[in-house]
N, CA, C and O atoms as a GROMACS GRO file, in nm:
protein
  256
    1UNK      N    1  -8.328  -1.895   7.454
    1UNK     CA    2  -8.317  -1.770   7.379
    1UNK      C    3  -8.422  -1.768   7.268
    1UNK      O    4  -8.426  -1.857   7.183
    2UNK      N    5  -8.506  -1.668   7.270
    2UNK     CA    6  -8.624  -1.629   7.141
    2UNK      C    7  -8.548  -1.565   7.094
    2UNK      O    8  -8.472  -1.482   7.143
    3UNK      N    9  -8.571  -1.618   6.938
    3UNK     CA   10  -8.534  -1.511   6.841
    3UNK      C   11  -8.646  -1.441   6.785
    3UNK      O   12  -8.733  -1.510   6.732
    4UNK      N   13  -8.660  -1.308   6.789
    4UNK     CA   14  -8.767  -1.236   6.757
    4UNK      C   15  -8.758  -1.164   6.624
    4UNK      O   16  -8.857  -1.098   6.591
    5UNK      N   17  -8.613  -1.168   6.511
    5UNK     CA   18  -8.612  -1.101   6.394
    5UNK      C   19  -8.543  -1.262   6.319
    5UNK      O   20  -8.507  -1.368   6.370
    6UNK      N   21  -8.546  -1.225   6.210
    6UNK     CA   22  -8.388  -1.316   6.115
    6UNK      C   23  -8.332  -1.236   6.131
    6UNK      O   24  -8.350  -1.264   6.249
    7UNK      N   25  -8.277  -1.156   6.134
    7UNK     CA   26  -8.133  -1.070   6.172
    7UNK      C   27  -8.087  -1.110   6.303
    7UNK      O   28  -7.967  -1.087   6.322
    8UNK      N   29  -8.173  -1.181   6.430
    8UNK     CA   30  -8.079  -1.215   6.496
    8UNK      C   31  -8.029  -1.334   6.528
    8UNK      O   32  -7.987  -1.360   6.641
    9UNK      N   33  -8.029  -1.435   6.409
    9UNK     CA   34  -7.997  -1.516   6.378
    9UNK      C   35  -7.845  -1.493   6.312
    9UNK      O   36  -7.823  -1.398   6.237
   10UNK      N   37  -7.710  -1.623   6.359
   10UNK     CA   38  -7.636  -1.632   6.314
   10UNK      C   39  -7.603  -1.671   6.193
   10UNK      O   40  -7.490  -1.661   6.145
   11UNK      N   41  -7.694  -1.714   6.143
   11UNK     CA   42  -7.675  -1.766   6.004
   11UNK      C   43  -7.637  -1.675   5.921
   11UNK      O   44  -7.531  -1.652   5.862
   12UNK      N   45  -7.832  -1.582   5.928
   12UNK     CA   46  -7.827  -1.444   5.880
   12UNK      C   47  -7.710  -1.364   5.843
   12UNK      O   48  -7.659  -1.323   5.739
   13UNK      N   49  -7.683  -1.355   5.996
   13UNK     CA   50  -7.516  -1.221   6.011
   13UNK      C   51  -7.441  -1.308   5.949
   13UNK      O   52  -7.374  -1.217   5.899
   14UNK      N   53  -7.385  -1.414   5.901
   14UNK     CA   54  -7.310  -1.493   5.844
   14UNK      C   55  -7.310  -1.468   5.692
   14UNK      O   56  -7.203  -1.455   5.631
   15UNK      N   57  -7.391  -1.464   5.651
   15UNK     CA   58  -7.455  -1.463   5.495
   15UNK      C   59  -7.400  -1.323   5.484
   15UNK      O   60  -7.307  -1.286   5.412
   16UNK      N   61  -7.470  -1.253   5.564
   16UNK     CA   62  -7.455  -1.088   5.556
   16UNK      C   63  -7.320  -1.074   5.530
   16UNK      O   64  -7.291  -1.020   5.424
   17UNK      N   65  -7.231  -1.110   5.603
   17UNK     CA   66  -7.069  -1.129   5.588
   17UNK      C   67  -7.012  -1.168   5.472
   17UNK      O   68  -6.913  -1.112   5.425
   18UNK      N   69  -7.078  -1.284   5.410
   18UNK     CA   70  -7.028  -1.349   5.334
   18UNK      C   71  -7.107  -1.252   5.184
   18UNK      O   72  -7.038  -1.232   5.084
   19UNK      N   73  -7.231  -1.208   5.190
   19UNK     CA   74  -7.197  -1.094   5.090
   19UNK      C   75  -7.134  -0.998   5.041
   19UNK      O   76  -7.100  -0.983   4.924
   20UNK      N   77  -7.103  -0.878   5.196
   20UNK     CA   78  -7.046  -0.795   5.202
   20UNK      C   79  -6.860  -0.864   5.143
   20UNK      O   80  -6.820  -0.783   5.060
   21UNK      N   81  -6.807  -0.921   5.153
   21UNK     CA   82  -6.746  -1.015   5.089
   21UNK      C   83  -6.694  -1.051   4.964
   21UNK      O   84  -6.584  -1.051   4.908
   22UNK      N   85  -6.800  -1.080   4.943
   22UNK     CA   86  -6.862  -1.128   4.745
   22UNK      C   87  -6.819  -0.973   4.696
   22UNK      O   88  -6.721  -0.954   4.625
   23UNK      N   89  -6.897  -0.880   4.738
   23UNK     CA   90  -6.888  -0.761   4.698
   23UNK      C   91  -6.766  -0.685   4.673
   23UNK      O   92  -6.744  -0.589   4.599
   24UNK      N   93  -6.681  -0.762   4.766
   24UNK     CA   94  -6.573  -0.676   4.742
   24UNK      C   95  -6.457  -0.782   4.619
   24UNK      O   96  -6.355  -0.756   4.555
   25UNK      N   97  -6.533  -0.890   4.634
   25UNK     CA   98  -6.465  -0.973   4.556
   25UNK      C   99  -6.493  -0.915   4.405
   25UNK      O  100  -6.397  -0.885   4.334
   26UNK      N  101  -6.584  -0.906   4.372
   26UNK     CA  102  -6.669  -0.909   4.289
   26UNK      C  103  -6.589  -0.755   4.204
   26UNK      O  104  -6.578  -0.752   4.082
   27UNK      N  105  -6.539  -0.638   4.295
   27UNK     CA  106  -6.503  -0.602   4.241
   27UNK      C  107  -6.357  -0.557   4.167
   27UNK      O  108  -6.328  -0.440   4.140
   28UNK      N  109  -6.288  -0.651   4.145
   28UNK     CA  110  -6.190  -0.663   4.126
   28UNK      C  111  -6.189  -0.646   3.980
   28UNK      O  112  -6.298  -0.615   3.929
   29UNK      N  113  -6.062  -0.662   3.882
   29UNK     CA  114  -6.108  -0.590   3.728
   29UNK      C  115  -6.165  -0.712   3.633
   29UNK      O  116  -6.236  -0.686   3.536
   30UNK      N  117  -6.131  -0.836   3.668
   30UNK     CA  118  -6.166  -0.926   3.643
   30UNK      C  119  -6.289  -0.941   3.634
   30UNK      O  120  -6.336  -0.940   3.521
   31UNK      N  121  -6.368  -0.958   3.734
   31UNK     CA  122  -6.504  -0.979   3.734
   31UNK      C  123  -6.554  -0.837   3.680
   31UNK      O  124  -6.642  -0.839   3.594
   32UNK      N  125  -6.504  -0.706   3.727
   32UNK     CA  126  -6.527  -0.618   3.705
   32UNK      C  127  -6.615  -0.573   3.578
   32UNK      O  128  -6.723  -0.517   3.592
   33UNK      N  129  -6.556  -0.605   3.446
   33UNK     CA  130  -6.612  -0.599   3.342
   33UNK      C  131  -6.673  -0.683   3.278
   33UNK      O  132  -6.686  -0.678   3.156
   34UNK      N  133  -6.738  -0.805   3.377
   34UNK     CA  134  -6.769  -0.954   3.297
   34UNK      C  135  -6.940  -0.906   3.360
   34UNK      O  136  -6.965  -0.951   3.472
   35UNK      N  137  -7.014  -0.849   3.315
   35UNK     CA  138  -7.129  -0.784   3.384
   35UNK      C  139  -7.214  -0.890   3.418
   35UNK      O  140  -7.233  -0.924   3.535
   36UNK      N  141  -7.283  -0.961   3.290
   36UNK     CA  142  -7.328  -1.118   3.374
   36UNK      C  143  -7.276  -1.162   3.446
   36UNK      O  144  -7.356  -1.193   3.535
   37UNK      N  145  -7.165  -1.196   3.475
   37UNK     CA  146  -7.138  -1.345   3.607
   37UNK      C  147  -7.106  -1.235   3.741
   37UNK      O  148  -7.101  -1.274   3.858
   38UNK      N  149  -7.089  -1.115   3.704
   38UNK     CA  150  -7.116  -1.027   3.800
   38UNK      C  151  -7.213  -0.996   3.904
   38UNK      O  152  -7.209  -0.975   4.025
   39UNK      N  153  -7.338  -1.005   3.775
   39UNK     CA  154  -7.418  -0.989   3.855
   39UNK      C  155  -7.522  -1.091   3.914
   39UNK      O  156  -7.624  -1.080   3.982
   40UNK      N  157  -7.442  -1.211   3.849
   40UNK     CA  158  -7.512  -1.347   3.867
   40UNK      C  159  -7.455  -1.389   4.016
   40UNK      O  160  -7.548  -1.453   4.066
   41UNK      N  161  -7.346  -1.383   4.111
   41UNK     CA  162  -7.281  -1.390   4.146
   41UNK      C  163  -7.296  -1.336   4.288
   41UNK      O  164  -7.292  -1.402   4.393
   42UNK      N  165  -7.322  -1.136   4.265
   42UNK     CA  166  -7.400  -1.044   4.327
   42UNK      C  167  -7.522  -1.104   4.387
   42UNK      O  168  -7.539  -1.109   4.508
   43UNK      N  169  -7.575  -1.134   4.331
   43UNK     CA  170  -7.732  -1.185   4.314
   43UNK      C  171  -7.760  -1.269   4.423
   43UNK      O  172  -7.831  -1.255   4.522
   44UNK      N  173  -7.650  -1.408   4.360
   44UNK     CA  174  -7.697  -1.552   4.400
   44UNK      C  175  -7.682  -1.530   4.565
   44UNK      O  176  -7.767  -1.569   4.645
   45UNK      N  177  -7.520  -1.439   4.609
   45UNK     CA  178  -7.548  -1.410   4.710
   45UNK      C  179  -7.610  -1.380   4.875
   45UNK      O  180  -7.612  -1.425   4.989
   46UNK      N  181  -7.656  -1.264   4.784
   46UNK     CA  182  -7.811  -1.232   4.841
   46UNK      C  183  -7.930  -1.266   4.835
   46UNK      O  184  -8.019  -1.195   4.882
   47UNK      N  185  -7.955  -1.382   4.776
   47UNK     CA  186  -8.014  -1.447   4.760
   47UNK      C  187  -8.031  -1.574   4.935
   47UNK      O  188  -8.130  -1.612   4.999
   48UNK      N  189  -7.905  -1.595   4.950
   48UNK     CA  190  -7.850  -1.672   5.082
   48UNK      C  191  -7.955  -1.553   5.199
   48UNK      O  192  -8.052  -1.596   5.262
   49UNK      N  193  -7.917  -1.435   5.206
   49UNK     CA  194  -8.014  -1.371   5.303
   49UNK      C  195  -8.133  -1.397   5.272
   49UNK      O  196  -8.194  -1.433   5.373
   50UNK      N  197  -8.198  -1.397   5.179
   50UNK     CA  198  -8.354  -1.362   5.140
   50UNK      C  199  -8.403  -1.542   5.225
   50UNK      O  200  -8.458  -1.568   5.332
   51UNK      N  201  -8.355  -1.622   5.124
   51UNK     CA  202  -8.373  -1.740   5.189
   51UNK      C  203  -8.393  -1.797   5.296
   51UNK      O  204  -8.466  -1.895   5.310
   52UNK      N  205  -8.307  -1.724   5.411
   52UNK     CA  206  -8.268  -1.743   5.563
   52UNK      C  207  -8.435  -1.662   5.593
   52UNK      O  208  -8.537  -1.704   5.648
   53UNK      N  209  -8.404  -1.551   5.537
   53UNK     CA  210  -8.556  -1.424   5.580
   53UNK      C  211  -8.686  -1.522   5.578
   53UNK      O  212  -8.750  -1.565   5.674
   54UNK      N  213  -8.706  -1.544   5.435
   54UNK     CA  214  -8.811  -1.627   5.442
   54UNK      C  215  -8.830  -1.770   5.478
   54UNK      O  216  -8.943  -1.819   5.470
   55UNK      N  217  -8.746  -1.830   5.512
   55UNK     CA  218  -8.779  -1.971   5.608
   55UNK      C  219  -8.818  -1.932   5.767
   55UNK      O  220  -8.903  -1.990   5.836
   56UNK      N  221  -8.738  -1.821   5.806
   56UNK     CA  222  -8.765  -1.766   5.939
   56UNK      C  223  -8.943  -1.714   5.948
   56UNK      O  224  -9.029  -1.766   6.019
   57UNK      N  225  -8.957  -1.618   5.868
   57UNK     CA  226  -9.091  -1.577   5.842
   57UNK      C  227  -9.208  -1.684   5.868
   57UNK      O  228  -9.288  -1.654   5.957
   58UNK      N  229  -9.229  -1.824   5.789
   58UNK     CA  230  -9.282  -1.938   5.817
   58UNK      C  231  -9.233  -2.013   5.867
   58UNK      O  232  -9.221  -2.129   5.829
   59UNK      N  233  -9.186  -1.958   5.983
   59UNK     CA  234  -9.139  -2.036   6.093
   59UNK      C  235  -9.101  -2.219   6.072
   59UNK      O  236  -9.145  -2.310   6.142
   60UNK      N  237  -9.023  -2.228   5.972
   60UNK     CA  238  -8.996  -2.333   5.892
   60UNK      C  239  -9.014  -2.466   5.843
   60UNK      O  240  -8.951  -2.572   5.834
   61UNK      N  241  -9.152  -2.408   5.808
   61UNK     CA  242  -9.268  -2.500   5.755
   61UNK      C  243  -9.231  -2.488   5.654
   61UNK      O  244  -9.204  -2.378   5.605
   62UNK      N  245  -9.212  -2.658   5.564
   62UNK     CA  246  -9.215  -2.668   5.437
   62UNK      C  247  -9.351  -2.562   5.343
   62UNK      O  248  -9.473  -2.562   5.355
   63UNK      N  249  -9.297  -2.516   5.291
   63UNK     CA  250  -9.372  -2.446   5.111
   63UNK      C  251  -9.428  -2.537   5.097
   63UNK      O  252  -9.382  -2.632   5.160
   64UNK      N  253  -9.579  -2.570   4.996
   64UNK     CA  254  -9.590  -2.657   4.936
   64UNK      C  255  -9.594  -2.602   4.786
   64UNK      O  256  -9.607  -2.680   4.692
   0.00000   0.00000   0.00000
């Protein structure tokens, strides 16, 4: 199997899940009004996709 995007990677859709997730966690009243760890939280997230995106992109060759 070629994978021809990061989106069709399981990881990806995994992360994706696990934001969509966060998000709803996130908004509860608790976190709700705590705007930093909110959005630190939000963030770090999506951050898990971006990560997956760009290791896929350089076909996962160490950065130097």
């Amino acid at each position: 199997m070629t994978l021809k995007s990061f989106e069709d990677t399981e990881a990806w859709r995994l992360a994706r899940e696990f934001c969509k997730d966060i998000y709803k966690i996130i908004q509860y009243e608790g976190l709700k009004t705590d705007y930093r760890l909110k959005d630190q939280i939000n963030g770090s997230s999506g951050s898990i996709m971006d990560n997956i995106s760009d290791g896929f992109e350089r076909r996962g060759t160490k950065s130097s």
